[in-house]
KEKE-3310 file (N, C-alpha, C; in steps of 0.2 Angstrom, whole numbers, plus 5000, padded with zeros to 4 digits):
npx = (5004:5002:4999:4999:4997:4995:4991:4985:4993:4987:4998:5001:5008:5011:5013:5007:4992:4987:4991:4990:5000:5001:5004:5011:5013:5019:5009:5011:5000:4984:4979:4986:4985:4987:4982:4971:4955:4945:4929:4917:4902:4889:4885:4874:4875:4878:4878:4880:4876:4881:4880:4879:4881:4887:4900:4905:4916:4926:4930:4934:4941:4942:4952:4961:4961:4949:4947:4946:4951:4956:4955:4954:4960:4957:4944:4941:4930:4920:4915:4916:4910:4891:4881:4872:4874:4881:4900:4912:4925:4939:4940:4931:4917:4905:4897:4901:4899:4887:4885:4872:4874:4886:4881:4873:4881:4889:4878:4874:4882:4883:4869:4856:4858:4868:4886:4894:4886:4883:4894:4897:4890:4893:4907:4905:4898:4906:4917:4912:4914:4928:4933:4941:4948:4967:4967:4958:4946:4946:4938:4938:4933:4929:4932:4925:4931:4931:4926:4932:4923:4916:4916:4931:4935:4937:4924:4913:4900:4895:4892:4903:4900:4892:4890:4885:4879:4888:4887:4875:4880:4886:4896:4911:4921:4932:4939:4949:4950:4937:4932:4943:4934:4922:4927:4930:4917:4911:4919:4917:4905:4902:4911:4902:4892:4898:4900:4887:4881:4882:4892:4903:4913:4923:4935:4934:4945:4951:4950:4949:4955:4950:4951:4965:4974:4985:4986:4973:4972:4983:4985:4976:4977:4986:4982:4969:4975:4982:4970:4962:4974:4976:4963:4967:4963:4967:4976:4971:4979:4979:4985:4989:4998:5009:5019:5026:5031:5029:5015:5017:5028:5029:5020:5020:5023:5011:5002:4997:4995:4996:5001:4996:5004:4997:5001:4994:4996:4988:4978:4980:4987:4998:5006:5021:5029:5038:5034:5028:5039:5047:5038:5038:5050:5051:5042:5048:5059:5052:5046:5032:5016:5008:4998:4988:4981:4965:4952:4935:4939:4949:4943:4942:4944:4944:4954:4963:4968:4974:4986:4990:4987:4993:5007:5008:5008:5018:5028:5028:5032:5045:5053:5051:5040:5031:5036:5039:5031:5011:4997:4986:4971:4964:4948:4939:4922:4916:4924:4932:4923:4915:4925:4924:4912:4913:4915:4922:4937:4951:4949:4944:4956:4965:4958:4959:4974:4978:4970:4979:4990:4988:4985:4999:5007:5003:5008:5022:5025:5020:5031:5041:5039:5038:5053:5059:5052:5058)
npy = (4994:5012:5025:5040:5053:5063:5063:5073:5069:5064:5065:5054:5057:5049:5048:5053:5062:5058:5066:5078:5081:5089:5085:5082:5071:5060:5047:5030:5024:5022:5012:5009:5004:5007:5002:4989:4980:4965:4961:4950:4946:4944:4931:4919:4913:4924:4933:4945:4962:4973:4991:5008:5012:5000:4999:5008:5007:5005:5014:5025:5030:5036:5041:5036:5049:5056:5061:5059:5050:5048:5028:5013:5014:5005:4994:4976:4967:4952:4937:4918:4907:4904:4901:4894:4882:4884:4888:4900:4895:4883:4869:4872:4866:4861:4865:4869:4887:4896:4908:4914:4913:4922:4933:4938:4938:4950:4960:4960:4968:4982:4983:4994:5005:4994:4987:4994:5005:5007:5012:5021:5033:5033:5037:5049:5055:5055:5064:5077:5079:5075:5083:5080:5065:5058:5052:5045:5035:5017:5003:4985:4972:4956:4944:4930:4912:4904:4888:4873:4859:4842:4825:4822:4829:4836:4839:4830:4826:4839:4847:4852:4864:4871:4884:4892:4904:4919:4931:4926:4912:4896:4894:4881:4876:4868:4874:4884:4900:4900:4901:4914:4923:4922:4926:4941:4946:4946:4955:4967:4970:4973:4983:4991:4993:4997:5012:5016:5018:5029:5035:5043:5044:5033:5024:5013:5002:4991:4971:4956:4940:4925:4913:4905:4901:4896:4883:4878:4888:4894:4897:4906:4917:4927:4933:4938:4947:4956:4961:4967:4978:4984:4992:5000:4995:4983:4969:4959:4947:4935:4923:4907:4903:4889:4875:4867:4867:4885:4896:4905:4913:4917:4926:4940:4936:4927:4937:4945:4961:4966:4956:4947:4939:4927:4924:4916:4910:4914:4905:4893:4887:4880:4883:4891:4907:4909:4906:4918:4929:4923:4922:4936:4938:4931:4937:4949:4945:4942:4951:4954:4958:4958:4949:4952:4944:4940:4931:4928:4923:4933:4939:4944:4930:4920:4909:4919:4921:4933:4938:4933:4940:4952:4949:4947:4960:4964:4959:4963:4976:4974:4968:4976:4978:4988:4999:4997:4987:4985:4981:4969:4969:4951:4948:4939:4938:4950:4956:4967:4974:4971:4972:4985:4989:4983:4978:4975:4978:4973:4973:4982:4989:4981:4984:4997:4998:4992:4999:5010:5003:5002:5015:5019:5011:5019:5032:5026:5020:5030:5038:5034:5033:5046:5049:5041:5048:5057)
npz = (5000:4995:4999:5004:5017:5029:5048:5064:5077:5097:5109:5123:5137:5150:5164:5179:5177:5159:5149:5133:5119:5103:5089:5071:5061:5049:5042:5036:5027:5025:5029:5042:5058:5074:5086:5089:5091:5092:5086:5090:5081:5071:5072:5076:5089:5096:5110:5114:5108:5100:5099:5100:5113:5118:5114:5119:5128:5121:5112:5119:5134:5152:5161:5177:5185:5179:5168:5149:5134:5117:5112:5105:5088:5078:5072:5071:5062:5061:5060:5064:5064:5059:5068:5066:5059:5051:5043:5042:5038:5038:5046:5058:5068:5057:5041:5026:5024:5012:4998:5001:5017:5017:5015:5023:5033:5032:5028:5041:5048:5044:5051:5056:5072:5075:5077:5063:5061:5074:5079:5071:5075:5091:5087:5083:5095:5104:5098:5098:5112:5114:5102:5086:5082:5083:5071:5059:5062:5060:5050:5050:5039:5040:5029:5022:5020:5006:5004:5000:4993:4991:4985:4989:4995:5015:5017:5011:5010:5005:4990:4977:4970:4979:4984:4975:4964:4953:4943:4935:4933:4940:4954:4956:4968:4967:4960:4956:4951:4952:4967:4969:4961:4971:4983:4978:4974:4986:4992:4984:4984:5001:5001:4992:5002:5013:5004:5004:5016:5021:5031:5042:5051:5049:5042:5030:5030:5027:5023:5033:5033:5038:5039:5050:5045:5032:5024:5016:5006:4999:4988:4980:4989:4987:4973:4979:4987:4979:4971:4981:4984:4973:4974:4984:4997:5011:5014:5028:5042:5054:5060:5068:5082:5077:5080:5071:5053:5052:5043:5045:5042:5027:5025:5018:5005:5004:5000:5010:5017:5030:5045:5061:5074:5082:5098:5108:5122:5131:5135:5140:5155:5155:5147:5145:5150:5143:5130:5126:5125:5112:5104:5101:5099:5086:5078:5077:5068:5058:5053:5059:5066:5081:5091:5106:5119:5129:5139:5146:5159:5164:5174:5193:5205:5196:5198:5197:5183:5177:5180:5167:5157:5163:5160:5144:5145:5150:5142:5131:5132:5135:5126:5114:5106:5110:5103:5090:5083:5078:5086:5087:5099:5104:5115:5119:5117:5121:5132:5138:5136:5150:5159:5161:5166:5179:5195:5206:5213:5211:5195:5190:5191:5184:5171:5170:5169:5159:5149:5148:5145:5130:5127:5130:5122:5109:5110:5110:5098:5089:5091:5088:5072:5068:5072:5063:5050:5050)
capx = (5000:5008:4997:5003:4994:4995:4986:4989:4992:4988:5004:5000:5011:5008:5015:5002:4988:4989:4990:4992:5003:4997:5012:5010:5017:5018:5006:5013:4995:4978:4974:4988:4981:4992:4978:4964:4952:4942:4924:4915:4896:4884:4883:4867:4875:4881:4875:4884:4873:4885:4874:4883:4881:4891:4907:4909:4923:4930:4931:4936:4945:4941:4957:4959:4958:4942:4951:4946:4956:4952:4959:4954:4959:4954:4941:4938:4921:4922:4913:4919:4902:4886:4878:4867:4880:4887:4906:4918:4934:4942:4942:4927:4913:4898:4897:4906:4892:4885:4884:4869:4877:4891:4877:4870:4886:4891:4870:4875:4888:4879:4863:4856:4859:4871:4888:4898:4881:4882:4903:4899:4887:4896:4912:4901:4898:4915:4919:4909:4917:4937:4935:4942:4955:4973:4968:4949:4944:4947:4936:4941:4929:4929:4932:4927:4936:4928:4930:4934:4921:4915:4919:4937:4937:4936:4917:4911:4894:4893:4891:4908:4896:4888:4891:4880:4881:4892:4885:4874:4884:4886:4904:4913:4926:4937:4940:4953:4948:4930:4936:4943:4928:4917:4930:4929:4911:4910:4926:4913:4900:4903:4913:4894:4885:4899:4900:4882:4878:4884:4895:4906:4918:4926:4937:4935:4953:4951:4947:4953:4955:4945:4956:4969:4980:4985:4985:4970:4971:4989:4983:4972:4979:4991:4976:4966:4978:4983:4963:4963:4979:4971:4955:4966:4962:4975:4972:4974:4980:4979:4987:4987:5004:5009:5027:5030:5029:5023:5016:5018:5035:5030:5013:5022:5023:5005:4999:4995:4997:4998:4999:4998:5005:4993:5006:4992:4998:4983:4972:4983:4992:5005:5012:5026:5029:5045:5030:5031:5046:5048:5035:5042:5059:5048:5037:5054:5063:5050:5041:5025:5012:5006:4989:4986:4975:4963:4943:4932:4944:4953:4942:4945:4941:4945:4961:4970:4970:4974:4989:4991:4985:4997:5014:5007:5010:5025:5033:5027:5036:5052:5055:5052:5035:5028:5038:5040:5024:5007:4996:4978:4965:4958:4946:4933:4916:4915:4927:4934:4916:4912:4928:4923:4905:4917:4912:4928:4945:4954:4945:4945:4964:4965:4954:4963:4980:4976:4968:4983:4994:4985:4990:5006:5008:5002:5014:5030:5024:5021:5036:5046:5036:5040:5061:5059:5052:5062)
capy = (5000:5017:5031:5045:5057:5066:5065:5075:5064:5067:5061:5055:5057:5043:5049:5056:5062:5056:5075:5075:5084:5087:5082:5082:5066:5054:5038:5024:5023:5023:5006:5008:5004:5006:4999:4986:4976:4961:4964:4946:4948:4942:4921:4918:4910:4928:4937:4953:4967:4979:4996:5013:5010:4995:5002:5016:5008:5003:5021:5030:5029:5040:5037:5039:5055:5057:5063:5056:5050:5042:5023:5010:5017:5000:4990:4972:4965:4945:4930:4914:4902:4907:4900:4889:4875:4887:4891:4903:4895:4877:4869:4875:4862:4863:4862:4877:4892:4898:4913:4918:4916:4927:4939:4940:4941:4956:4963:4962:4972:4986:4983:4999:5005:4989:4987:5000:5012:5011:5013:5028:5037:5034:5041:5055:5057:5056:5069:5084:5080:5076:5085:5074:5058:5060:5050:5044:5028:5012:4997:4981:4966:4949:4938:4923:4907:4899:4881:4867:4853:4839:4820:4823:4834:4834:4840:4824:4826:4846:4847:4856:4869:4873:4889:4899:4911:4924:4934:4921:4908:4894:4894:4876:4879:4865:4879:4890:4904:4903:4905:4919:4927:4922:4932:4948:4946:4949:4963:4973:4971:4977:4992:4997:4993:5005:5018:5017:5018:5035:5033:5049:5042:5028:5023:5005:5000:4983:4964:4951:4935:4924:4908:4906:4897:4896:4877:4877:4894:4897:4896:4909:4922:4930:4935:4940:4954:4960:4964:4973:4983:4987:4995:5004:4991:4981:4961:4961:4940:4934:4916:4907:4900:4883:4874:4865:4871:4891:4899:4915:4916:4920:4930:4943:4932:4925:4941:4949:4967:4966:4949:4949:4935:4925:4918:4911:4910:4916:4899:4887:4887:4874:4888:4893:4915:4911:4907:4926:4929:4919:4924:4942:4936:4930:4945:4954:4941:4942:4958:4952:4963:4955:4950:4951:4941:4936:4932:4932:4921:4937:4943:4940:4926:4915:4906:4924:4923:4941:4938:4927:4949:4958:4946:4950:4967:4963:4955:4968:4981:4972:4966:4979:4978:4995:5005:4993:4982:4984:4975:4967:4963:4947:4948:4935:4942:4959:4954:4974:4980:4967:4975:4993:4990:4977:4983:4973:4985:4973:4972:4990:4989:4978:4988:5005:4995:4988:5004:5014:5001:5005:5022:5019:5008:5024:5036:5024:5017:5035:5043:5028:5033:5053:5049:5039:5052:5067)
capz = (5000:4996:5000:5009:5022:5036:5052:5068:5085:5102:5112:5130:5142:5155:5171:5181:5172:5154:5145:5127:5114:5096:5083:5065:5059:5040:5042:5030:5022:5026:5033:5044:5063:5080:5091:5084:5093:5088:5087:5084:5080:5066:5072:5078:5093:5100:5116:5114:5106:5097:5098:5103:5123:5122:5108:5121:5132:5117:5107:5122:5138:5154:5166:5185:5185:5177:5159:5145:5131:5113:5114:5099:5084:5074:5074:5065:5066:5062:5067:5059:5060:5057:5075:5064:5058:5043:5046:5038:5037:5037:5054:5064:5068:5052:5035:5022:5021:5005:4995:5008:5023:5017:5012:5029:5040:5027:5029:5046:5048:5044:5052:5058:5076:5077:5071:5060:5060:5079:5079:5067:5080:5095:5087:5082:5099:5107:5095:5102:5119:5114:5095:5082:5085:5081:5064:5059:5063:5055:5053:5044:5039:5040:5024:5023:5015:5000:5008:4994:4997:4986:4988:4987:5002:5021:5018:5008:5008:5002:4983:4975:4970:4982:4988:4974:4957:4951:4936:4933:4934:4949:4956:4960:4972:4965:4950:4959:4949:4954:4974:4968:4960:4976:4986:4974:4975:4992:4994:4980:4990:5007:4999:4990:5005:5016:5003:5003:5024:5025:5038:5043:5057:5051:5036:5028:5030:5022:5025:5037:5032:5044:5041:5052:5041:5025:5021:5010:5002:4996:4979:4979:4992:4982:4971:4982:4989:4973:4971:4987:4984:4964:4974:4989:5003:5016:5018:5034:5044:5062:5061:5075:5083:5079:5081:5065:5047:5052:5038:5045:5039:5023:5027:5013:4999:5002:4996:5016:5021:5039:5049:5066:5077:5091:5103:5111:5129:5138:5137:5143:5160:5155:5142:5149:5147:5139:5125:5124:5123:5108:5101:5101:5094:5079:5078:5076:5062:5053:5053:5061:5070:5089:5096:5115:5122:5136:5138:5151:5164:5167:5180:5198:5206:5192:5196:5194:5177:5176:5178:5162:5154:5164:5155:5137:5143:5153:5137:5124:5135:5137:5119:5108:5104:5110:5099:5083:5080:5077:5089:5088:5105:5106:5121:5118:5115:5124:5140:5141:5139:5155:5164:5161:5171:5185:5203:5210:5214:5206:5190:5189:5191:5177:5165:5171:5168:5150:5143:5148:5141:5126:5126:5130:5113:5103:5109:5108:5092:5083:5091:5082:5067:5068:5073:5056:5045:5050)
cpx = (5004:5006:4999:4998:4996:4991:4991:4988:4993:4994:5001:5005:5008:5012:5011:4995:4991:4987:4993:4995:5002:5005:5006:5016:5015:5015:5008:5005:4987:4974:4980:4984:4987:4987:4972:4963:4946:4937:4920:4906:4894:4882:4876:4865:4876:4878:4875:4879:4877:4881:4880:4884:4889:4901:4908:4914:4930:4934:4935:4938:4944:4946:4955:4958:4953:4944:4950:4949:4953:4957:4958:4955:4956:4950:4937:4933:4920:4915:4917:4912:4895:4880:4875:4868:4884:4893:4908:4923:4934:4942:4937:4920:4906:4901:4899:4899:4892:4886:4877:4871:4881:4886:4874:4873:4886:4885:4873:4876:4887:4871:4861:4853:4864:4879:4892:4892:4882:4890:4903:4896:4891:4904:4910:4902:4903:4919:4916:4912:4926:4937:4938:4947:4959:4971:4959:4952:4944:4942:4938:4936:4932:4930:4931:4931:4933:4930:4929:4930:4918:4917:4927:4940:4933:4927:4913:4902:4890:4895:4898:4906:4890:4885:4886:4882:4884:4888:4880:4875:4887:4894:4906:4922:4932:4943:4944:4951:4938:4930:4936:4937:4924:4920:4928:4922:4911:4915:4920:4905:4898:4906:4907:4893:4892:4895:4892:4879:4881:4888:4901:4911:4922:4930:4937:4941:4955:4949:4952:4951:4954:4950:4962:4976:4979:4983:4980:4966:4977:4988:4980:4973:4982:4983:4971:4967:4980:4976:4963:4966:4976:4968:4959:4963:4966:4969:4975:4973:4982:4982:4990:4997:5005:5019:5030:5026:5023:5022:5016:5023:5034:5023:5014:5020:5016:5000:4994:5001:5002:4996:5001:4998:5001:4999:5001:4993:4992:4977:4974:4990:4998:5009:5014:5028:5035:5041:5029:5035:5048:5044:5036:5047:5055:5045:5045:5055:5059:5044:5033:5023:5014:5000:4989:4978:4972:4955:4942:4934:4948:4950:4944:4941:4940:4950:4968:4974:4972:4980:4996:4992:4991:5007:5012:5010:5018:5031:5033:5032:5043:5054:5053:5044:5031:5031:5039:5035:5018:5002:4987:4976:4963:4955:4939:4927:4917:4919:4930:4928:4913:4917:4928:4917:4909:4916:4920:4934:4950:4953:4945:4950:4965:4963:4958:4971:4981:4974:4974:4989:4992:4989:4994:5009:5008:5006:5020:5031:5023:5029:5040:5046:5038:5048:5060:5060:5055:5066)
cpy = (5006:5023:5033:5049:5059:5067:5068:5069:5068:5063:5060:5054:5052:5043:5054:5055:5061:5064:5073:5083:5085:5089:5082:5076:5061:5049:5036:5024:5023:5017:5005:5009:5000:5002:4996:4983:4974:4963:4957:4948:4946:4934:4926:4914:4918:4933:4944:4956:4974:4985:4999:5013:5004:4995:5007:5014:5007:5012:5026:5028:5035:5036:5039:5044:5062:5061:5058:5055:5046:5033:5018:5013:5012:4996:4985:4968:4958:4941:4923:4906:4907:4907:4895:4883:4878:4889:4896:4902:4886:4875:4869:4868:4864:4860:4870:4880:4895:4905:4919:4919:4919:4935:4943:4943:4947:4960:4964:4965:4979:4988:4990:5000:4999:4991:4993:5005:5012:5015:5019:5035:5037:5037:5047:5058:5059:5063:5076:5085:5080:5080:5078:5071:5060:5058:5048:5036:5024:5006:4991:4975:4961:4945:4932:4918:4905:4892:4875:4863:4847:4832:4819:4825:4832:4836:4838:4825:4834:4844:4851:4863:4870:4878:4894:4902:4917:4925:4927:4914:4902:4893:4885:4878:4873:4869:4884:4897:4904:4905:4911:4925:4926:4928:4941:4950:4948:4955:4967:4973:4975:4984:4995:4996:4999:5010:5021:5018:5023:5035:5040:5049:5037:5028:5014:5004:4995:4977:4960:4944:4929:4915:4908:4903:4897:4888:4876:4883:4897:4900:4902:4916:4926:4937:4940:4949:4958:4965:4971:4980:4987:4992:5000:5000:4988:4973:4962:4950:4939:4924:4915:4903:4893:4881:4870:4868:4877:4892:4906:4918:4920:4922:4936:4940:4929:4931:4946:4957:4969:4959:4951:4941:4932:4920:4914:4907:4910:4910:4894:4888:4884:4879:4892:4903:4916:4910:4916:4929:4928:4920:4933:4942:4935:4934:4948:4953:4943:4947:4956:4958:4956:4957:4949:4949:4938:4935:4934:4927:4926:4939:4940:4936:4919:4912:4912:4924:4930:4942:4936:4938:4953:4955:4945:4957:4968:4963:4960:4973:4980:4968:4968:4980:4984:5000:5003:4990:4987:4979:4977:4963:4958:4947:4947:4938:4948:4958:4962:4977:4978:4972:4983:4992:4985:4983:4980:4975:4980:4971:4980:4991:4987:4983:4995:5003:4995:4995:5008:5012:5001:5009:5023:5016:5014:5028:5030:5023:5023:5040:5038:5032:5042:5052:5044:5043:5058:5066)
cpz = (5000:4996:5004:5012:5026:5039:5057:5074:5088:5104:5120:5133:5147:5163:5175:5177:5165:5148:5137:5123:5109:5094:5077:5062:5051:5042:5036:5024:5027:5031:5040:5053:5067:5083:5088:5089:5090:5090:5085:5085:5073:5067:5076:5086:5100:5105:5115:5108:5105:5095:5101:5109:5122:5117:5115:5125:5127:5111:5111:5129:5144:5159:5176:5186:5184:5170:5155:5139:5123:5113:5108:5092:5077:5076:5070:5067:5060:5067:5060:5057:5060:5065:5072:5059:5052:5047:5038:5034:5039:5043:5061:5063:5063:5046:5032:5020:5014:5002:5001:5013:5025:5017:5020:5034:5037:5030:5038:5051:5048:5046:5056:5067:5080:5075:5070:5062:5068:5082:5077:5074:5087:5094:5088:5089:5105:5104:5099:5110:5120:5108:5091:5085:5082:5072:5064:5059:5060:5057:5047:5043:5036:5033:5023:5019:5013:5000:5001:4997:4990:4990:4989:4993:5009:5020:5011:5006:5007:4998:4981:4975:4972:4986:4982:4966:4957:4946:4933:4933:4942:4949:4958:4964:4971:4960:4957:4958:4952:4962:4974:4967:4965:4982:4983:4975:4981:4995:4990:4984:4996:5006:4997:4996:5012:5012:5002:5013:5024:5031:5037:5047:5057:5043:5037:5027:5026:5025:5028:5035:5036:5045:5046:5050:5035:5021:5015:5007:5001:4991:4979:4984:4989:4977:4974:4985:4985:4973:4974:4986:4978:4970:4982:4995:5006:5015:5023:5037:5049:5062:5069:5078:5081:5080:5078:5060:5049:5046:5038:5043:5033:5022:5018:5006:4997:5000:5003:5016:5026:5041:5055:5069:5083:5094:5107:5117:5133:5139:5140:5145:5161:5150:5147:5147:5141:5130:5121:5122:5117:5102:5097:5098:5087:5077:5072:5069:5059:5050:5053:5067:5076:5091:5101:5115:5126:5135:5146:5158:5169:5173:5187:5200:5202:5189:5199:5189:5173:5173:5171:5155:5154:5158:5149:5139:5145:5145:5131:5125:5133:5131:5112:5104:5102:5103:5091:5081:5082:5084:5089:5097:5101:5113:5121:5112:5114:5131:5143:5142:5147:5161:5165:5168:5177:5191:5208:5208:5209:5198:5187:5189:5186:5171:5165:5167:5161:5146:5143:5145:5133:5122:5126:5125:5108:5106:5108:5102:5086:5084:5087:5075:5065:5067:5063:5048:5045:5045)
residu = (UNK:UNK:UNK:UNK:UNK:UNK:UNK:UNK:UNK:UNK:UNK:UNK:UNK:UNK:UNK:UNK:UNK:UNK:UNK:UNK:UNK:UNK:UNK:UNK:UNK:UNK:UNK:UNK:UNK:UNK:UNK:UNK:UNK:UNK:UNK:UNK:UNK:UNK:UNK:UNK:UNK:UNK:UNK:UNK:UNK:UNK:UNK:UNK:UNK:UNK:UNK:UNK:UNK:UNK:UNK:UNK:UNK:UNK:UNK:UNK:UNK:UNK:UNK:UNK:UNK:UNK:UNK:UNK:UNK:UNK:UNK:UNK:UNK:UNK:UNK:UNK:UNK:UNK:UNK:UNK:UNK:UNK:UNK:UNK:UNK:UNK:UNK:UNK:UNK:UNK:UNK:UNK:UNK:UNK:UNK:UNK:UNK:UNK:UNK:UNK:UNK:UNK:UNK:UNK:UNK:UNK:UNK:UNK:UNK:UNK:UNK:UNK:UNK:UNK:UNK:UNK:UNK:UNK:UNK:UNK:UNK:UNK:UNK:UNK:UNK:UNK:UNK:UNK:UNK:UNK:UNK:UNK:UNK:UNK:UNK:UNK:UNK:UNK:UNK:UNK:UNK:UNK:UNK:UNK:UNK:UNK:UNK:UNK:UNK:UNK:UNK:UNK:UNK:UNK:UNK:UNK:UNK:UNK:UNK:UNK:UNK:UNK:UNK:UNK:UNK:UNK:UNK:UNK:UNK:UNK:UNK:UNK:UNK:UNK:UNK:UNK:UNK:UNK:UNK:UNK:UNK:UNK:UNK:UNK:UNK:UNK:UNK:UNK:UNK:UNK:UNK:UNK:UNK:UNK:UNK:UNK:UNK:UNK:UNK:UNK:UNK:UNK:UNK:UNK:UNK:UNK:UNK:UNK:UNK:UNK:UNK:UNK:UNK:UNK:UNK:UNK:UNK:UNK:UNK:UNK:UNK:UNK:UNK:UNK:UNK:UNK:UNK:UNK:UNK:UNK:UNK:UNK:UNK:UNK:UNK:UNK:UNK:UNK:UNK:UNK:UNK:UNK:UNK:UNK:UNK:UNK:UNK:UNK:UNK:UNK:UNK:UNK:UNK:UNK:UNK:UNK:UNK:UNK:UNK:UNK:UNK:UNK:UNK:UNK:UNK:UNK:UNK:UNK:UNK:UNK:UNK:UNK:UNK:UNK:UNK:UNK:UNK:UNK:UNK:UNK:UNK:UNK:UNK:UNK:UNK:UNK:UNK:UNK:UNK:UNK:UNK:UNK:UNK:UNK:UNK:UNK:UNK:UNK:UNK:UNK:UNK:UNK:UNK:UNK:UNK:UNK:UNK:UNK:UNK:UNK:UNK:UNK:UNK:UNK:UNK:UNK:UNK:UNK:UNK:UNK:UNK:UNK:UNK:UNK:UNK:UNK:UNK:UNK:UNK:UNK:UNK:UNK:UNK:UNK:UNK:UNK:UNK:UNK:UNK:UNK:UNK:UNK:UNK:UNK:UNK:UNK:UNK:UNK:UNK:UNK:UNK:UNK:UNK:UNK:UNK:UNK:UNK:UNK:UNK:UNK:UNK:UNK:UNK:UNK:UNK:UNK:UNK:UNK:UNK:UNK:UNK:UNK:UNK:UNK)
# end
């Protein structure tokens, strides 16, 4: 991506009060996002009710002091099944969804008062109280994967073509190129139904590849990102850790933007921190973002998983993270909006800690970014 711009940043100072500096600084391109968090929504399975009330701890940040601050500057809005046995992606319990149930997660996305429409209003209204954010807001959606099915394929008793029509036409997903068209098909899509929702506060920044692996979409990746790039959008790729044959190594080459690494630490107690660490080293090597992440274990009283939170940040800190990469939240459903309303002190510690490590990511990571461009 090679578009140029200038936004202004606020700088927070994070000793005491968190006060802010306005700089005039080069962003690399338009999809670029210091701070992102997952966003999942549209299964059928989901509780969380994404409307303007419950985006607000997510858009904006009000510290100990009673000062508030803006804090999410990206936001990608994903699910990967449908809640009603359709999946997304290769790997998930169901059968590969259609042409419709890609229509519907998309519809969803925009469903009014939900969603990006509620995202846009709640910026809106953040604004009239902070003015504008250092940069405008990003959202990025979800892509799903055109799953190969047929008897040939792990989902034997789905028809090859069975996901639907293009132009007429029904797609077989054995046909590499028709993959491809089902993909495009839905990237064109979603850009009419943004540039078509009026939206005032957010820029579509690009699409997340919902696989977390590459193995049964090499083929077609490449392609894919080209498309994107053609139209001015970022593929953006969340792969998951494994510890043979990664394919994050060559994230580049498969035709991604931005990849952000899941070390995958915060589920299981038997990974060791030095999982971090390592993770971090490999971040570096190979010029990979970093996903932090926790569910809803974190609160107290549950083990003290919390501290499993604080050594993401431990480790981001102390390995070069802050100031070099990129980094995406996972946190579950809605686990920060749960910590925002937490009535227990240390729950409230937690949530105060975390969003101010946040902010403390965006200044080190833009001041990098200004020492760069002088």
């Amino acid at each position: 991506m090679k578009i140029k711009f200038l936004i202004t940043l606020s700088v927070f100072a994070l000793s005491g009060s968190l006060a802010s500096n306005i700089q005039e600084v080069s962003q690399p391109d338009k999809s670029s996002i210091i701070n992102q968090v997952l966003i999942y929504g549209g299964g059928a399975h989901r509780n969380a009710v994404w409307d303007k009330e419950h985006f607000a701890p997510y858009v904006s940040y009000t510290d100990r002091s009673n000062k508030e601050h803006w804090l999410f500057d990206g936001f990608l809005l994903l699910d990967f099944i449908d809640g009603k046995g359709k999946i997304f992606a290769t790997g998930y319990y169901g059968v590969p969804a259609t042409k419709n149930e890609w229509k519907v997660l998309a519809d969803y996305f925009f469903t009014t008062g939900q969603s990006i429409n509620a995202l846009d209003r709640c910026i809106a209204e953040k604004i009239q109280a902070l003015g504008d954010p250092p940069q405008k807001r990003k959202v990025v959606i979800a892509l799903p994967e055109p799953i190969v099915a047929g008897p040939s394929s792990h989902y034997k008793e789905t028809p090859a073509d069975y996901w639907g029509e293009v132009d007429n036409r029904k797609l077989n997903f054995t046909v590499q190129e028709d993959r491809i068209t089902a993909c495009k098909w839905y990237i064109d899509y979603v850009i009419d139904k943004f540039n078509e929702a009026n939206i005032s506060n957010l820029e579509l920044a690009g699409f997340y590849w919902i696989a977390e692996e590459s193995l049964h979409t090499r083929t077609i990746l490449k392609a894919v990102g080209d498309y994107l790039e053609e139209a001015q959008y970022a593929f953006y790729w969340i792969p998951y850790w494994k510890q043979t044959n990664p394919d994050y190594f060559n994230w580049k080459e498969l035709g991604f933007h931005y990849a952000y690494l899941q070390p995958n630490y915060f589920f299981n107690e038997q990974i060791p921190y030095s999982r971090l660490e390592e993770a971090c080293k490999i971040a570096r090597e190979y010029d990979l973002d970093m996903e932090l992440e926790f569910d809803m274990r974190v609160f107290a009283g549950n083990k003290n998983w919390a501290y499993r939170l604080y050594d993401y940040m431990k480790a981001f800190r102390e390995n070069g993270i802050l100031a070099n990469r990129r980094i995406t939240c996972y946190q579950d459903t809605d686990a920060l909006y749960h910590l925002y309303h937490a009535t227990d002190e240390s729950d409230k510690k937690l949530f105060h800690d975390f969003c101010e490590f946040v902010l403390e990511h965006q200044v080190e990571y833009m001041k990098r970014i200004r020492e760069h461009t002088k």
